[in-house]
C-alpha positions in Angstrom: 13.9 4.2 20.7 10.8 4.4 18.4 8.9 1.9 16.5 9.5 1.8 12.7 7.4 -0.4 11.5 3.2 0.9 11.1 1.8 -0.1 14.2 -2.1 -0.8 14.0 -4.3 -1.9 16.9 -7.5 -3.2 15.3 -9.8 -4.0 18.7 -13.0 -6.0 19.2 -16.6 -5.9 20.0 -18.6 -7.6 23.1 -22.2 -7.3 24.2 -24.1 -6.9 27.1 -27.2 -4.3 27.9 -25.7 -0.7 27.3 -27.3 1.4 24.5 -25.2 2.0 21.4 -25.4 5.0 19.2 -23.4 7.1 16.1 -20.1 9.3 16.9 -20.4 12.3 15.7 -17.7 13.6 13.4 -16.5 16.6 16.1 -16.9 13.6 19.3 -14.2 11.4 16.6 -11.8 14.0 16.3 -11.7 14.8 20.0 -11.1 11.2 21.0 -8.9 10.8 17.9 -6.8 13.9 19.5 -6.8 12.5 22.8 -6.0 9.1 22.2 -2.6 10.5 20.2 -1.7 12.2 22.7 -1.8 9.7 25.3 -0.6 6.5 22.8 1.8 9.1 21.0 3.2 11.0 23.1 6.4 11.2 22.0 4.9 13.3 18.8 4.2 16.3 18.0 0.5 17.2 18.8 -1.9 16.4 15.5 -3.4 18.4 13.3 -6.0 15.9 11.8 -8.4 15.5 8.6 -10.7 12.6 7.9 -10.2 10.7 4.3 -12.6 8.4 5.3 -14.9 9.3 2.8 -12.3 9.6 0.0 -11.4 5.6 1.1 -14.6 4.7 0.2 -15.8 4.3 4.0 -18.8 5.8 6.1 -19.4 3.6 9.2 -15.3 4.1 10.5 -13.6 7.4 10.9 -9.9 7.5 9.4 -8.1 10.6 10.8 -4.8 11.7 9.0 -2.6 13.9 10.4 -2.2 16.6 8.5 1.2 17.7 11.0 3.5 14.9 9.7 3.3 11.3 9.7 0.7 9.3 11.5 -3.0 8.3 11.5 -6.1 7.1 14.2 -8.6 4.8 12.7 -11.8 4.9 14.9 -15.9 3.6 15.3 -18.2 5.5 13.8 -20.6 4.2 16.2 -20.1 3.6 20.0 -20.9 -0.3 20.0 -17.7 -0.8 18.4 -14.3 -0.7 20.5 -13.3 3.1 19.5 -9.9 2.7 18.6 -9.6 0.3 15.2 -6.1 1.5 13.8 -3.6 3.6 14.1 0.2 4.5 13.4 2.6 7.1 14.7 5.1 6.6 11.8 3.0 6.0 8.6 0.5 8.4 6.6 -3.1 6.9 5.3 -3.0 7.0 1.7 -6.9 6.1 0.5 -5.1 6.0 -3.2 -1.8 3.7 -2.1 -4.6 1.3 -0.5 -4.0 -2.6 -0.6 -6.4 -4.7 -2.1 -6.8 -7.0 1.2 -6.3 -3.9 3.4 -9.6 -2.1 1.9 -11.1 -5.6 2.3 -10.1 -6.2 5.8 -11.2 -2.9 6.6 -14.6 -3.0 5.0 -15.1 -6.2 6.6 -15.4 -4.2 9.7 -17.1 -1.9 8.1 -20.0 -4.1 7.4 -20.3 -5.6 10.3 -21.0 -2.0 11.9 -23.6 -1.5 10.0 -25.1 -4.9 10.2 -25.2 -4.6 14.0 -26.6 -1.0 13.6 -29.6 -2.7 11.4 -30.0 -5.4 14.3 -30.3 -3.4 16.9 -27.3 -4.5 19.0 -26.4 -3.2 22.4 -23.1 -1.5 23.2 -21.0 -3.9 25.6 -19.8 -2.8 29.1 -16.6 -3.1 28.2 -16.8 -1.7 25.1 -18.5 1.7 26.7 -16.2 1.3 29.3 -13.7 2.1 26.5 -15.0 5.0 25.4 -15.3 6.6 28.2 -11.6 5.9 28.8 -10.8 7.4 26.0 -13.1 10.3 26.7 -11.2 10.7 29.8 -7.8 10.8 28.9 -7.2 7.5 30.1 -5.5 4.5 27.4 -4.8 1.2 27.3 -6.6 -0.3 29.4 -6.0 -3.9 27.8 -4.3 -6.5 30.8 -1.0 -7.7 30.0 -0.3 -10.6 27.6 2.3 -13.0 25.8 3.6 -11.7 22.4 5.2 -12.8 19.0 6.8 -9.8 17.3 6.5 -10.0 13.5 8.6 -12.6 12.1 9.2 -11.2 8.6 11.7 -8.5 7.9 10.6 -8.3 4.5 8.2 -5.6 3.2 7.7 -7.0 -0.6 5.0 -6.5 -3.4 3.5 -7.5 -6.8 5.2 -4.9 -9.0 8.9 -4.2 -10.3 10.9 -6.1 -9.6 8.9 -8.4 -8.3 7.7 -9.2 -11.6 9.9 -8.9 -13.8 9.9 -12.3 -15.1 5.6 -12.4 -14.8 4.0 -12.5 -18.2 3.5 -9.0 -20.2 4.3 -7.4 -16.6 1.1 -8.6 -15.2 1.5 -8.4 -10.4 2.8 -11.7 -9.1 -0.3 -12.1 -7.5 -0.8 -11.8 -3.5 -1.1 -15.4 -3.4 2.6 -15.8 -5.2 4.1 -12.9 -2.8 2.8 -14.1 0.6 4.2 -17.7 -0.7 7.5 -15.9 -1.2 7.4 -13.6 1.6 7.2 -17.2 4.1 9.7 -18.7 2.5 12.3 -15.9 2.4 11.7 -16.0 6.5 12.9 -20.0 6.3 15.6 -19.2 2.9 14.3 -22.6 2.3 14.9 -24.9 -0.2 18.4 -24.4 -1.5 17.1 -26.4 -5.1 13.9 -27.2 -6.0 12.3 -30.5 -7.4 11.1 -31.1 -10.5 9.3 -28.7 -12.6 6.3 -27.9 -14.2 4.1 -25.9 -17.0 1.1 -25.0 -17.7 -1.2 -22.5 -19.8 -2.0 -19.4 -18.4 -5.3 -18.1 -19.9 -7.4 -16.2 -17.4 -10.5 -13.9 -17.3 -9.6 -13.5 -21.6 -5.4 -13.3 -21.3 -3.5 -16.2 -22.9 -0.7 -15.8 -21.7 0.6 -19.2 -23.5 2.6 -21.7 -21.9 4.5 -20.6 -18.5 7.3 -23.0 -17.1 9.7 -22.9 -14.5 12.7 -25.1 -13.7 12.6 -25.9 -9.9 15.1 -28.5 -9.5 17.5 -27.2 -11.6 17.1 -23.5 -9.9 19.2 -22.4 -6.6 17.4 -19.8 -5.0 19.9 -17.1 -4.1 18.2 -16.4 -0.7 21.0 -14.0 0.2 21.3 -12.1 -2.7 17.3 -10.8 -1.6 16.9 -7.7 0.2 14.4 -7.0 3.1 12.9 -4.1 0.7 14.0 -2.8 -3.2 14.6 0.2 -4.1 16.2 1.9 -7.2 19.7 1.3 -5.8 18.6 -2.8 -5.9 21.6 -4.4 -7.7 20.5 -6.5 -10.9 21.3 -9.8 -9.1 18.9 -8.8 -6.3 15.9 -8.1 -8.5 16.8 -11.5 -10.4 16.9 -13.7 -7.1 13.2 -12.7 -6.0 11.5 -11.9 -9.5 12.6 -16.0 -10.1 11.4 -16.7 -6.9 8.0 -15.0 -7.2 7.9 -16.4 -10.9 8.5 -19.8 -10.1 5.9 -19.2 -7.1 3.5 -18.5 -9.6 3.9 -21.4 -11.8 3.8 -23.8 -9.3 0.0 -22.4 -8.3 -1.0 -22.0 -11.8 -1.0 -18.3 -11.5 -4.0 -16.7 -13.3 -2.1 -13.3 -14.6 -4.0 -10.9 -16.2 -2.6 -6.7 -16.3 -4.6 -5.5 -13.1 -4.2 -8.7 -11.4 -3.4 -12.3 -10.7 -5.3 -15.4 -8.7 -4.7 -18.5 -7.9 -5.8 -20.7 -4.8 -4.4 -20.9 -0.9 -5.8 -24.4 0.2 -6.2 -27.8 -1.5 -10.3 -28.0 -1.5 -10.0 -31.6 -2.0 -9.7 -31.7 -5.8 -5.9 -31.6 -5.4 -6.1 -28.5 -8.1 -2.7 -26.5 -8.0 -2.9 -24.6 -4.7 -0.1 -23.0 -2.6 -0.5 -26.0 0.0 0.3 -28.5 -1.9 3.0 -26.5 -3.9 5.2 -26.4 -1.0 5.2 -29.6 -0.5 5.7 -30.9 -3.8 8.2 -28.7 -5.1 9.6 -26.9 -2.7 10.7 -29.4 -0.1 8.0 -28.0 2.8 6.8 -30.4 5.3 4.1 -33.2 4.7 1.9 -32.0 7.2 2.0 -29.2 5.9 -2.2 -28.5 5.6 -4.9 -26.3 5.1 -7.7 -25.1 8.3 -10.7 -23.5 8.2 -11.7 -20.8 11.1 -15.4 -21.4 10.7 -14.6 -25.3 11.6 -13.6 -23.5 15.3 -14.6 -21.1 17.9 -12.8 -17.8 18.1 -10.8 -18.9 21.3 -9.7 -22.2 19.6 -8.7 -20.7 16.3 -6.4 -17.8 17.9 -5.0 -20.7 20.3 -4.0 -22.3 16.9 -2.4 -19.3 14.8 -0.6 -18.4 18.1 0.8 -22.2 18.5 2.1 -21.5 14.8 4.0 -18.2 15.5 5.2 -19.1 18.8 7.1 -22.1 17.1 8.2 -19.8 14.6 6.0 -20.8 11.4 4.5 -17.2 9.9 1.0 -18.4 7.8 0.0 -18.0 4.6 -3.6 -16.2 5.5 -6.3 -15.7 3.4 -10.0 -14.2 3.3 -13.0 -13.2 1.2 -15.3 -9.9 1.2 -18.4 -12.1 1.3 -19.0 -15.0 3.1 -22.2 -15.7 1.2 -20.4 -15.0 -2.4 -16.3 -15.0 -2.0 -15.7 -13.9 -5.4 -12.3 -11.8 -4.2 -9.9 -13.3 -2.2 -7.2 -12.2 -0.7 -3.4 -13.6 0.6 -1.6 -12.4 3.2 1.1 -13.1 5.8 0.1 -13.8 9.7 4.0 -13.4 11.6 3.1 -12.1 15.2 0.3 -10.9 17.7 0.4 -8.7 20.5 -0.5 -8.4 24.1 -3.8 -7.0 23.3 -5.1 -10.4 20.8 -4.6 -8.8 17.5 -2.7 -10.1 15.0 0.3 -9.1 12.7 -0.3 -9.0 9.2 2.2 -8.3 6.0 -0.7 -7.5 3.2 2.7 -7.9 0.6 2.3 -4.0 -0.4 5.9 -2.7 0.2 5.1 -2.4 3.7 1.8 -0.4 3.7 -0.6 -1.0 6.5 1.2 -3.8 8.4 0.2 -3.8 11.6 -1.8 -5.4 14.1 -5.6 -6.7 13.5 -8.1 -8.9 15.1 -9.7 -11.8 13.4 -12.8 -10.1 13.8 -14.6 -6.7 14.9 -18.2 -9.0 16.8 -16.1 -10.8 18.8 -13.7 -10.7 21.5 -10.0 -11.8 21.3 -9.6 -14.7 24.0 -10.0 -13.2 27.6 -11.8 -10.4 26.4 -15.4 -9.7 28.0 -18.8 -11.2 26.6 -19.2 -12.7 23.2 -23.0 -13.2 22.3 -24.5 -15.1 19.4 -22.9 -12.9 16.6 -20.3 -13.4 14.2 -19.9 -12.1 11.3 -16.3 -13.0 10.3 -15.7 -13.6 6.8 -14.4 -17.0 4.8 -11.1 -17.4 6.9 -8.5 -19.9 6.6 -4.3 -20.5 6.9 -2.0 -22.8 5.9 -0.9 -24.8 9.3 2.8 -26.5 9.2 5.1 -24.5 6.8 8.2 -25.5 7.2 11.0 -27.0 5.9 10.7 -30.6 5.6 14.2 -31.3 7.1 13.4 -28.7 9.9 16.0 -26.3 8.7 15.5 -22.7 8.0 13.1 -21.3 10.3 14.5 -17.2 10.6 16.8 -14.5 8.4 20.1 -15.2 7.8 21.0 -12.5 10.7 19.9 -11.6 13.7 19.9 -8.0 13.7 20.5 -5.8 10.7 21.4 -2.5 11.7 20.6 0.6 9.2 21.7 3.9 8.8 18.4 5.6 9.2 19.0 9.2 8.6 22.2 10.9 7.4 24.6 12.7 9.8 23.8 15.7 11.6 27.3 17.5 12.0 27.9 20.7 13.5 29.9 23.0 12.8 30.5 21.6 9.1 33.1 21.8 8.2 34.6 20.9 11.5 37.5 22.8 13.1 40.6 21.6 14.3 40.3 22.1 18.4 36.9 22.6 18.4 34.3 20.8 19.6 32.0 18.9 17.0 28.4 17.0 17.8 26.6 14.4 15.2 23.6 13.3 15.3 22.2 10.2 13.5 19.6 7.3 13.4 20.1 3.7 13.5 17.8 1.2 12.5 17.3 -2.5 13.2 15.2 -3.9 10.4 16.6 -7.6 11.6 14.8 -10.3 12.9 16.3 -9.9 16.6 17.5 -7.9 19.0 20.9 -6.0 19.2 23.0 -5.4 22.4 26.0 -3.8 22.0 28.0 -0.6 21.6 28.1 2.5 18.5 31.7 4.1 17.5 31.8 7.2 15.8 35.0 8.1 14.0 36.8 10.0 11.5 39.2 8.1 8.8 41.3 8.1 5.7 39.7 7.4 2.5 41.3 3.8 3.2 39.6 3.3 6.0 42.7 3.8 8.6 41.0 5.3 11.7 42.6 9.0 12.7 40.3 9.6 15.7 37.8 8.2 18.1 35.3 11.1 18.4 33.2 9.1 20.9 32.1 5.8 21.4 30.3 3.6 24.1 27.3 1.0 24.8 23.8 1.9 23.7 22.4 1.8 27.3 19.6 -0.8 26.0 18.2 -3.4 23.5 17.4 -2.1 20.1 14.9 -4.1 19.3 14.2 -5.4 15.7 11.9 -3.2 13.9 12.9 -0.1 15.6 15.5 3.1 15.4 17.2 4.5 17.6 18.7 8.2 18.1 22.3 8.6 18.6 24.6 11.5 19.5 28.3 12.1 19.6 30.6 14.9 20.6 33.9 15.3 21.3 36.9 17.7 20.7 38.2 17.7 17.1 42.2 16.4 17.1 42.6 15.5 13.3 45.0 17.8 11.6 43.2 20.0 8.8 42.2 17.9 5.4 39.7 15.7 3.7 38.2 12.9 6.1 35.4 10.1 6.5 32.9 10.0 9.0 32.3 6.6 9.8 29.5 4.9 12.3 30.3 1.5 13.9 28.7 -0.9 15.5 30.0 -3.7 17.8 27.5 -6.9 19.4 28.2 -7.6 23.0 29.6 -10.9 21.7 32.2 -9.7 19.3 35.2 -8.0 19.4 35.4 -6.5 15.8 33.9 -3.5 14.9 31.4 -3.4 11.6 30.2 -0.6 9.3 26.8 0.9 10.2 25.2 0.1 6.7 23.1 2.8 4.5 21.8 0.6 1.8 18.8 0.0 2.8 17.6 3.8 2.7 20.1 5.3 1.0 21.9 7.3 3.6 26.1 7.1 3.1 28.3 5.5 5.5 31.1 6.5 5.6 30.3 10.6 4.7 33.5 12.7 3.8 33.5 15.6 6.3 36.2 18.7 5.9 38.5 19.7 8.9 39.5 23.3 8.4 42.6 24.5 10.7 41.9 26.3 13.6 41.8 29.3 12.1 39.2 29.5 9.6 35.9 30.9 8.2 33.0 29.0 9.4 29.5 30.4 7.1 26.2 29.9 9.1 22.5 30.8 7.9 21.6 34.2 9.6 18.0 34.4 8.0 15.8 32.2 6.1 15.6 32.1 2.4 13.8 34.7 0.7 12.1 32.8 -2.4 10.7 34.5 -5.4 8.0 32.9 -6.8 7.3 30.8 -3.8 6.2 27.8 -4.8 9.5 27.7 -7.3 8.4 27.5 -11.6 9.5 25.3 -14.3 11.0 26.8 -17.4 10.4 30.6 -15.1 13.4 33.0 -13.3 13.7 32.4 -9.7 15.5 34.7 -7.5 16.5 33.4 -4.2 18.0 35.9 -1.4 19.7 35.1 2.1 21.8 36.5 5.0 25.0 34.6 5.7 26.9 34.8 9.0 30.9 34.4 9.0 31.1 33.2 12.7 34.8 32.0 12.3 38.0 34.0 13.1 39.1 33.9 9.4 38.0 35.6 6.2 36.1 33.9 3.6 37.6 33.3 0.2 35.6 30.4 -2.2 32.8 30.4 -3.7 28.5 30.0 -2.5 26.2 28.0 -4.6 22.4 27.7 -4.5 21.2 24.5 -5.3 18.4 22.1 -5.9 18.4 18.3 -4.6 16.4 15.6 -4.1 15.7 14.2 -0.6 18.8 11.9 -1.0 20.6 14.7 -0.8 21.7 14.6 -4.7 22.3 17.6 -6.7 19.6 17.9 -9.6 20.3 21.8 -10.8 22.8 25.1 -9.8 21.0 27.8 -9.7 24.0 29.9 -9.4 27.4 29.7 -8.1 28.9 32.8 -6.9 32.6 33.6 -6.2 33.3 35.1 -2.5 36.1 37.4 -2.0 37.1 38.5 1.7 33.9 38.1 4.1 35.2 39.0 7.2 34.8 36.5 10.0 32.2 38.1 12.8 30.3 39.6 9.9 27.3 39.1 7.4 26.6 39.7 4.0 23.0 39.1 2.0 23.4 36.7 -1.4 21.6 36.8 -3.8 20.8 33.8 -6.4 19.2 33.5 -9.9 18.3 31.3 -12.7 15.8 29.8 -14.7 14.1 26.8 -12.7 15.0 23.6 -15.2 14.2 20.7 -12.9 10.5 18.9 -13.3 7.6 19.7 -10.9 8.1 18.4 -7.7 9.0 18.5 -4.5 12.3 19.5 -3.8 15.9 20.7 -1.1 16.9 24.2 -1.9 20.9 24.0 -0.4 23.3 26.6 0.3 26.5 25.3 -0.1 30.5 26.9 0.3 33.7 25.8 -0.7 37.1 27.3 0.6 39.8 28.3 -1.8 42.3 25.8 -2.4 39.5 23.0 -1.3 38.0 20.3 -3.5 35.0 19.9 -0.5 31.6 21.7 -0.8 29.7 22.1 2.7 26.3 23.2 3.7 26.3 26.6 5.2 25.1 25.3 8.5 22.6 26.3 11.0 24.3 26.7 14.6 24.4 30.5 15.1 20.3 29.9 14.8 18.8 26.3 14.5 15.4 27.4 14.1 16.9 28.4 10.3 16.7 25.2 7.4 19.4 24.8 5.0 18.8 22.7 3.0 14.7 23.9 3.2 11.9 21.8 1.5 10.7 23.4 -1.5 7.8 22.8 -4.6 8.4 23.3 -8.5 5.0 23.6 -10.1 4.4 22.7 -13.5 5.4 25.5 -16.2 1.9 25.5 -17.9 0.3 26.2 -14.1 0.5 30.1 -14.1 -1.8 30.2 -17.0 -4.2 33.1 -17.1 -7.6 31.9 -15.4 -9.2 32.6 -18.8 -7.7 30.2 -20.4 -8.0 27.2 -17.8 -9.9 23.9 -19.0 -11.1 23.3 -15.4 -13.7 25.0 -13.2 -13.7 25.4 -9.6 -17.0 26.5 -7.7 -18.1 28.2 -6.2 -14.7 30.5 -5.3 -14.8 31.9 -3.1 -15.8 28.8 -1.3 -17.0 27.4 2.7 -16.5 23.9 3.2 -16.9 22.1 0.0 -15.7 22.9 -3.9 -16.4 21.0 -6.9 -13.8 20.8 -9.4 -14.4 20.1 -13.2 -12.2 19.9 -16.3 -12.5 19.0 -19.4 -11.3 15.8 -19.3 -13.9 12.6 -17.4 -10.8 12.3 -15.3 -8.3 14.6 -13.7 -5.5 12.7 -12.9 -4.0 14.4 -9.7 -5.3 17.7 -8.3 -3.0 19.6 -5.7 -3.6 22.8 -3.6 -1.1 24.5 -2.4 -0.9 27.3 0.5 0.8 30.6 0.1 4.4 29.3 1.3 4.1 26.7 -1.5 3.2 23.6 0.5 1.0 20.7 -0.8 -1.8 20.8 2.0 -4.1 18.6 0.2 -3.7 16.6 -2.9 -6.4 13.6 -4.7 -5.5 11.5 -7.5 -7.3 9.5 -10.6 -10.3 11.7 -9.3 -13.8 12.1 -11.7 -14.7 15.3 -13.1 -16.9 16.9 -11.1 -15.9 15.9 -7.9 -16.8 17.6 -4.9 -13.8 18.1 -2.7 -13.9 18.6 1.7 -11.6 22.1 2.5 -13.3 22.2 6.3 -10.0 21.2 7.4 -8.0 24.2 5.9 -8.1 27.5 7.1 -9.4 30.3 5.6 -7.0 32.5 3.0 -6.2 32.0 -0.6 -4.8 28.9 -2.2 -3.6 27.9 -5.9 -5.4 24.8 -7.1 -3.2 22.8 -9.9 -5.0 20.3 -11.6 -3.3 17.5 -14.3 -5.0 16.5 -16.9 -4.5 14.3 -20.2 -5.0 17.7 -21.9 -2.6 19.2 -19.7 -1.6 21.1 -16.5 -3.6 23.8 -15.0 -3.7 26.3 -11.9 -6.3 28.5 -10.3 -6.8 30.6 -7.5 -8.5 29.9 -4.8 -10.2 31.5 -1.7 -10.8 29.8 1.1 -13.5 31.7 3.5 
């Protein structure tokens, strides 16, 4: 079972008499590397970069991994706690950065450097950690109570969020933190009253905006946990009203880049989230506003914990400056850990949740030493949100359980007597925990069930927020023909079974599967693709070659076609179809496929796919004769202007061949997105909305040559590139 949420661990400082001093770039990436494999060892080892710099950051190291998902956030000086961030799941984007993430994080970067200026001491127990970590040796935190996050929703300021804001300006992350908390308590049914108001802000006039609240009914379950493309209209209307009408009833300052409005009644009684709850929205009247500097650090956690351990998630806000707090910044607080730290939903579509402390100077409660420093920026929550008649107070469900990958069958088609194994994920993306049993079956397209191919009790709690692996086999009974594959799920409590569901990413349940009788062909990959070009062109031939095995006891008669999907799995061009006459089974044959790439650049599935004469079903040639072999296999299109000459490029690159550094120009003050790509036609390092002229780090890639595509608003570009 693995976490799906992005799990951060943001630790704290303490002082006593040690000597503190800068970590070295190589020193980072070691303990970066060690602590992933000790906190992550469930993952493949890491191969990681640092994009601190390209974040905007020098005093912390952010290490990417450059071998799949995942990321380690750590000091770049030893009086911190080493270990500031991380995520086994999630990728660190410096361009997809919150707003109140990049704040948050260069809070702590400030204080850093403020205690490097001072002259601070390391703590004990923060060289204690350290040397941990140096060691091999992580967590060493003692064992404590724990809220997980309350929300299971991951929403944001853009479409559809606001698609009832003015000119399409964001909601605001004061609007979607208000919404976010009361999606958790689907609280109020109706409204009361209404009100209106002028928006005019920072040089927008927006004219007057109004909103209805009393004669609204907020359709809390027509809301999903996240939105996608595949969002049905009513969906995106039930939250774009809600975070519209949020906005109103704060007086919402929207402007194109970005909307304000305030958290906390300051006395004045101007329109606030506070007191919009409670006026409008039927929340509690003591419902109020609390400030951390009015507390010490133990009393202040005591207080946020009290909230989430009776189930009230807090609006949360901050400033950059505690001196000048002209940028503000909302968020949701809905859990903490065992090791302090807090949960926070910064209202980006998920990005960066995780676990934080309050602040970097100061120990979480228990936690060793504590000094005379603190640093923490303008702080403060709203205390008491909930329903006024105590109702509300979680999701609609329990659990939620998710199809989280698509089925894994094999062989495909299946065959009549033989065995078949599936393999699939399952998500929980609930509120609480599920206990039960999975069912795996095949059907008619009516849903009558023709087999059982296995079924039985998980073996342990799925916890919300996490996925879990699952895999069936059994021996194939159905007679040959068209079937469904079906997942099922049933609660210890119930005695019905229930469809797994894939809406929420896109994976089908059920999947029609083919049973073929039990004599038939049964195609396999027996080498990889052979690509030409490699990456694939727009608007240019490509010419794709491959070894097929017949490992059935019947000769092939259909047809093979080569296609190009998207990662849904959806067809987006045929490359060729071909029509396949007598293969013998226990043989192999090499295809060969052409056409002129269509599609846009991107990344792409190149799919091998079969169909049997006298069948309506197309299947993947599968992989079991060799698994190491990908079909469908990831593949790039490049832009078709991006095999121009090098003569006649508008952008520079030197010097090439180049060490550790390159400076790219063009002709344009801005290059929009700049991508290399290796020899197998992988993006290995990509930057966008990047100056002219910007010098770019290649120490992480190894030597060999490279092609350098570069977008402008003049155009699309490519160069060669040597990396020595």
């Amino acid at each position: 079972m693995k976490k799906i949420l992005l799990c951060i661990t943001l630790a704290v400082m303490a002082w006593c008499s040690a000597w503190a001093a800068p970590v070295d770039s190589t020193r980072a990436k070691t303990y970066a590397q060690n602590f992933w494999s000790l906190q992550c060892s469930h993952r493949a080892p890491a191969q990681f970069r640092n994009v601190a710099a390209e974040a905007g950051f020098s005093n912390i190291y952010i290490f990417q991994n450059q071998n799949g998902n995942g990321f380690v956030i750590l000091s770049g000086d030893d009086l911190a706690i080493p270990v500031l961030g991380y995520s086994d799941e999630n990728n660190f984007e410096p361009s997809q950065m919150p707003h109140n993430l990049r704040s948050w994080l260069g809070h702590y970067e400030k204080e850093i450097a403020s205690a490097r200026r001072l002259g601070m001491p390391a703590a004990e127990e923060v060289s204690r950690q350290w040397e941990n970590l140096e060691a091999g040796r992580w967590p060493v935190e003692p064992s404590r109570d724990a809220v997980s996050p309350l929300l299971s929703t991951q929403w944001d300021q853009d479409s559809p969020y606001n698609n009832l804001c003015p000119n399409g300006s964001p909601t605001g992350c004061a609007a979607t933190a208000m919404a976010q908390v009361m999606k958790y308590h689907n609280w109020p049914t109706t409204g009361t009253g209404s009100h209106s108001y002028t928006s005019n802000y920072q040089g927008y006039n927006y004219g007057t905006q109004s909103a209805n609240f009393g004669n609204t009914t907020y359709q809390w379950s027509n809301m999903l946990n996240t939105y996608g493309y595949s969002a049905s209209s009513a969906a995106r209307t039930a939250v774009a009203t809600l975070m519209y009408h949020c906005g109103v009833s704060i007086e919402m300052g929207y402007t194109p880049d970005g909307s304000g409005a305030y958290i906390a009644d300051y006395g004045d009684h101007s329109p606030c989230v506070e007191l919009a709850l409670k006026t409008y929205f039927g929340y509690s009247s003591s419902l109020t506003s609390k400030w951390k500097d009015n507390y010490n650090n133990t009393q202040w956690s005591n207080l946020v914990k009290n909230e989430l351990n009776n189930n009230r998630p807090l609006v949360y806000s901050g400033y950059d400056d505690d001196e000048n707090p002209q940028s503000g910044h909302a968020f949701v607080c809905d859990g903490y850990n065992a090791s302090g730290n807090f949960h926070f939903n910064w209202g980006w579509s998920g990005y960066g949740d995780g676990y934080f402390a309050l602040n970097s100077l100061t120990p979480a409660p228990g936690g060793i030493g504590g000094g005379n420093y603190d640093f923490s920026y303008i702080q403060h929550a709203l205390f008491g949100v909930e329903p006024s008649n105590g109702g509300g107070g979680g999701d609609e469900t329990d659990f939620n359980l998710q199809m989280y990958s698509a089925f894994t069958i094999n062989p495909n088609p299946l065959v009549q007597g033989q065995s078949v194994s599936v393999d699939v994920n399952m998500a929980n993306i609930g509120s609480g925990d599920f206990n039960g049993s999975a069912r795996l079956v095949l059907e008619t397209a009516n849903a009558t069930q023709v087999q059982v191919i296995q079924e039985g009790s998980l073996g342990q709690t799925l916890s919300a927020g996490y996925y879990i692996s699952l895999s069936f086999s059994g021996n194939v009974t159905a007679s040959a023909g068209s079937y469904k594959l079906a997942l099922y799920y049933k609660a210890t409590n119930e005695s019905s079974w229930h469809y797994v569901s894939g809406t929420e990413y896109g994976y089908s349940n059920p999947q029609t599967v083919t049973v073929t009788g039990s004599t038939a062909p049964n195609l396999q990959m027996y080498t990889n693709f052979n690509i030409s070009p490699n990456p694939l062109r727009q608007n240019n031939s490509a010419t794709i070659t491959v070894s097929v095995y017949n490992q059935g006891n019947a000769a092939f008669n259909g047809k093979l076609k080569a296609v190009l999907e998207n990662n849904g799995g959806t067809q987006q061009q045929l490359i060729q179809q071909k029509t396949v006459n007598s293969f013998s089974a226990n043989s192999t044959d090499i295809f060969t496929f052409t056409g002129n790439i269509t599609v846009p650049a991107g990344s792409y599935k190149l799919a091998l796919y079969y169909q049997q004469n006298g069948s309506s079903t197309w299947s993947y040639v599968g992989n079991s004769y060799n698994s190491s072999l990908s079909n469908p296999k990831n593949v790039t299109v490049t832009g078709s202007s991006a095999v121009a000459d090098a003569n006649g490029q508008s952008s520079t690159i030197r010097p090439n061949p180049a060490c550790d550094w390159v400076e790219i120009s063009a002709t344009t003050p801005v290059i929009n997105q700049m991508e290399i790509f290796n020899m197998a036609g992988e993006i290995v390092l990509s930057r966008q909305q990047m100056e002219s002229g910007t010098q770019v780090n290649l120490s992480d890639l190894p030597s060999g040559i490279y092609f350098v595509r570069i977008t402008t608003a003049d155009g699309v570009s490519q160069q060669k590139l040597i990396k020595q």
